[in-house]
C-alpha positions in Angstrom: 9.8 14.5 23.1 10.2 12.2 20.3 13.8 9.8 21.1 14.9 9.1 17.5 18.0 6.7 16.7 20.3 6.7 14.2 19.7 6.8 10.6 16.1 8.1 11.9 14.2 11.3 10.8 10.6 12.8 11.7 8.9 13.3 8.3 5.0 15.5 7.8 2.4 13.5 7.1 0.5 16.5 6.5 -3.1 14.6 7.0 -4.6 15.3 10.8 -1.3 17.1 11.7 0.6 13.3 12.0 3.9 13.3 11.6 5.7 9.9 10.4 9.3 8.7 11.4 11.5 6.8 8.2 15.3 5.9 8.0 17.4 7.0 5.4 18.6 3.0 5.2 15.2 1.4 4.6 12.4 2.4 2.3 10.7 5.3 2.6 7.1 6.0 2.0 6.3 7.8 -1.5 3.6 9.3 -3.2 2.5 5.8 -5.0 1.6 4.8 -0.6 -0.6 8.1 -0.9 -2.7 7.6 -3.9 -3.5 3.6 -2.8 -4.7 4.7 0.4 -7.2 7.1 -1.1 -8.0 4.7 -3.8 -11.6 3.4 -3.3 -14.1 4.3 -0.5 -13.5 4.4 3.1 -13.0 1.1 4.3 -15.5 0.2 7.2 -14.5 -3.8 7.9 -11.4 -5.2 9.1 -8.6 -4.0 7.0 -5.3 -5.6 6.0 -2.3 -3.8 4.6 0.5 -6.2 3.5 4.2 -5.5 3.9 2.7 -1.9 5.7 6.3 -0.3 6.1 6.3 2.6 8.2 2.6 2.2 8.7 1.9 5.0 6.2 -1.2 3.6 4.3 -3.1 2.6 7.8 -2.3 6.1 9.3 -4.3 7.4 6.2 -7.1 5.5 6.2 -7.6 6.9 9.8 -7.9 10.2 8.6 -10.3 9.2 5.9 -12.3 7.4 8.8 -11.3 4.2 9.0 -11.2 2.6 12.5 -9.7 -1.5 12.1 -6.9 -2.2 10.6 -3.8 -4.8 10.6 -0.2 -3.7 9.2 1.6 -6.8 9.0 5.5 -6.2 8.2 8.2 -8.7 7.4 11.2 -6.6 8.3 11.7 -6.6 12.1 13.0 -2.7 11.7 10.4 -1.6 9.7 7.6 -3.6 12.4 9.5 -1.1 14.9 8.9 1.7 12.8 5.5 1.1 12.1 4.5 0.7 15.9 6.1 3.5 16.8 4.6 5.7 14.4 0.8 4.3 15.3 2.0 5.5 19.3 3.2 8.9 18.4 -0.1 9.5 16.1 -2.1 8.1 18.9 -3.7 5.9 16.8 -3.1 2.6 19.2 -7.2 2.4 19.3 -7.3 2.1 15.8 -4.0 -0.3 14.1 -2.2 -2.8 15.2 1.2 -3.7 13.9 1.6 -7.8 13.3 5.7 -8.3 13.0 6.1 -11.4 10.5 5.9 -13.0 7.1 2.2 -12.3 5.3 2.7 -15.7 3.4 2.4 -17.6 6.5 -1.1 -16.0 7.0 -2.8 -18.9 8.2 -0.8 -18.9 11.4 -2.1 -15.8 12.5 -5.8 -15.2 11.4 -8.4 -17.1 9.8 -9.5 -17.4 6.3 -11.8 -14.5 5.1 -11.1 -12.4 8.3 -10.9 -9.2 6.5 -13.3 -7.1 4.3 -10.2 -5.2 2.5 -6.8 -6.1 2.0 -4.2 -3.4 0.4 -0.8 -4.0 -1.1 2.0 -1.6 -2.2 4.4 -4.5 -3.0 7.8 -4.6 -4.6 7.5 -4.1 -8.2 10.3 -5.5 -9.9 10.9 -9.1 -10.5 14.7 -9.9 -9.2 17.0 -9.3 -11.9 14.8 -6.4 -13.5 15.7 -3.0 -12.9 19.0 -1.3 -11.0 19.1 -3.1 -7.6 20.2 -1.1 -4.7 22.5 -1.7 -2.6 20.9 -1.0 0.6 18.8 -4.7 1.7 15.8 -3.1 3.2 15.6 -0.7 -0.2 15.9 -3.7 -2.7 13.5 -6.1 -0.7 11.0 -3.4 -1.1 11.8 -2.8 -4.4 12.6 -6.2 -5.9 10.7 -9.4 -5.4 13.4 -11.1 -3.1 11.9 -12.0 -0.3 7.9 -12.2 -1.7 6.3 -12.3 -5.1 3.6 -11.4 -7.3 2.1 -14.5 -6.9 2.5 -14.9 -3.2 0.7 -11.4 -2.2 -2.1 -12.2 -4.3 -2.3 -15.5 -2.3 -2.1 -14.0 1.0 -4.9 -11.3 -0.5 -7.1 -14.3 -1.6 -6.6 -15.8 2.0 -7.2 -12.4 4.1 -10.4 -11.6 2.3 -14.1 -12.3 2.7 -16.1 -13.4 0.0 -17.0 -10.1 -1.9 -14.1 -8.5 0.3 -12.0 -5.8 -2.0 -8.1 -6.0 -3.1 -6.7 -3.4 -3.9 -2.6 -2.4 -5.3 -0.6 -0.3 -6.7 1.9 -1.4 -9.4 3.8 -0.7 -12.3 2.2 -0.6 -15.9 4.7 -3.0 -17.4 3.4 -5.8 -15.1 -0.5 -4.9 -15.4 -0.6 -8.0 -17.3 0.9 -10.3 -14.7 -1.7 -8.4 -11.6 -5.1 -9.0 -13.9 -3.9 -12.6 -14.5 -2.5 -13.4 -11.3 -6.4 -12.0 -9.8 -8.2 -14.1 -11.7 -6.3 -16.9 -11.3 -6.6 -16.6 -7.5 -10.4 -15.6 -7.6 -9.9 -12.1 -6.9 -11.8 -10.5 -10.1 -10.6 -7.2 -11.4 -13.1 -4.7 -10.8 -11.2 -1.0 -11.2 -8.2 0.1 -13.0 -7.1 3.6 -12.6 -4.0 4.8 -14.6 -1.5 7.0 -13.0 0.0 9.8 -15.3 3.0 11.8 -14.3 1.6 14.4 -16.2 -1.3 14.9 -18.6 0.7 13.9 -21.9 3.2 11.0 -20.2 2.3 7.9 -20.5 1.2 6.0 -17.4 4.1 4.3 -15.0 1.8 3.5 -12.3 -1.8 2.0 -11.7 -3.9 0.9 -8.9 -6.2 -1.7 -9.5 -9.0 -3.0 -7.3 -10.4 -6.5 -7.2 -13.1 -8.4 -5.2 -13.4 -11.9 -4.1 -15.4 -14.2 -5.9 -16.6 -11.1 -8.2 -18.6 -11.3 -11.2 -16.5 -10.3 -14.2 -16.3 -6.7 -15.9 -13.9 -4.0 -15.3 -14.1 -0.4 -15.2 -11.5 2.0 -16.6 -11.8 5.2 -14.3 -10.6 8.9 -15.6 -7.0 8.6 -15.7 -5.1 10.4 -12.5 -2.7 13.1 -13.1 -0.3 13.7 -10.5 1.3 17.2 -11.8 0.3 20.2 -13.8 2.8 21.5 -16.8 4.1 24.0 -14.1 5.4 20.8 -11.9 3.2 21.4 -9.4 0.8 19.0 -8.0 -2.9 18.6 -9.4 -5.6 19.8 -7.2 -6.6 15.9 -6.1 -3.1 15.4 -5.2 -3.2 18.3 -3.2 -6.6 17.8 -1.3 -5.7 13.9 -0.7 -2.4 15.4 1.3 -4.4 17.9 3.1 -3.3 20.9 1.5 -4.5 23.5 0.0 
């Protein structure tokens, strides 16, 4: 029996049969938390998701194989959320939920303590964009309570030397993320463009960086999330365990 309380609903999250719990007043998980948690190899090192939400992008990499990972979340309903959603999955052996503020790192774990470090963080600077109305929604949207600069900080501060970043974001900042990387030592290493369809242009990319890397990027094959027909792409399909 699963107790949910108001403004609560029990979504699929398809992968291993999990199911996921989200509130209609708070931000919900969306397809740009899918394609960054199947961006890039399995992770096999301590793992750090930053402003993890309803726990979405660690419950994912479990399925792909991974086995340590932190979700560290600034909004105390959302923290609730997110360890609730590790219990009903029973994947208690393999995340841990960290309630607080992921700028304020250094009070909870040392320097270089993890080998990968994700982000899906608000996009829009404040006064960019229609603001909703809803708190949880615009702090996840809009950069009111953390920036740019301040996740690429905490990233730089999480990670090993070599250790991998790795984001999603929107194209019309792409310019801000590279320089913000390299400004913090996190080197861009791959850039994959996110297409709504084959003949949009791209609103989305995820990029992935490493500590202390030697410079040169790599452009992958751009990712196409839906066929002419509206449905999804095969990749799309596989990476939510469908067929």
């Amino acid at each position: 029996m699963i107790n949910l309380n108001e403004h609560e609903r029990l979504d699929d999250l398809v992968l291993d049969g999990m199911k996921i719990i989200q509130r209609d007043d708070q931000f919900c998980f969306s397809l740009d938390t899918v394609l960054l948690a199947h961006f890039g190899d399995v992770p096999h090192g301590p793992v750090l998701d930053l402003g993890t939400g309803t726990a979405a992008i660690p419950l994912i990499l479990t399925a792909r194989g991974a086995r340590n990972i932190i979700g560290i979340e600034y909004n105390p309903v959302m923290a609730d959320i997110a360890h609730r959603n590790v219990e009903l999955n029973g994947r208690s052996d393999y995340i841990r939920i960290a309630e607080g503020d992921y700028r304020k790192l250094k009070d909870r774990f040392s320097s270089g303590a993890f080998s990968v470090v994700y982000a899906n963080p608000p996009y829009r600077e404040i006064g960019r964009g229609a603001e909703s109305k809803i708190v949880g929604v615009r702090r996840a949207c809009h950069e009111e309570t953390v920036s740019l600069t301040d996740v690429i900080k905490a990233a730089r501060y999480a990670l090993k030397y070599h250790g991998r970043f790795r984001m999603v974001h929107i194209t019309e900042r792409l310019t801000d993320v590279l320089t913000a990387m390299r400004m913090y030592n996190i080197e861009p290493k791959s850039l994959c463009m996110i297409h709504g369809r084959i003949h949009k242009r791209a609103k989305l990319f995820l990029i992935e960086g490493i500590r202390g890397g030697k410079t040169g990027l790599t452009v992958q094959p751009p990712l196409i999330v839906h066929n002419e027909d509206g449905s999804y792409t095969q990749v799309i399909l596989d990476w939510y365990g469908k067929k």
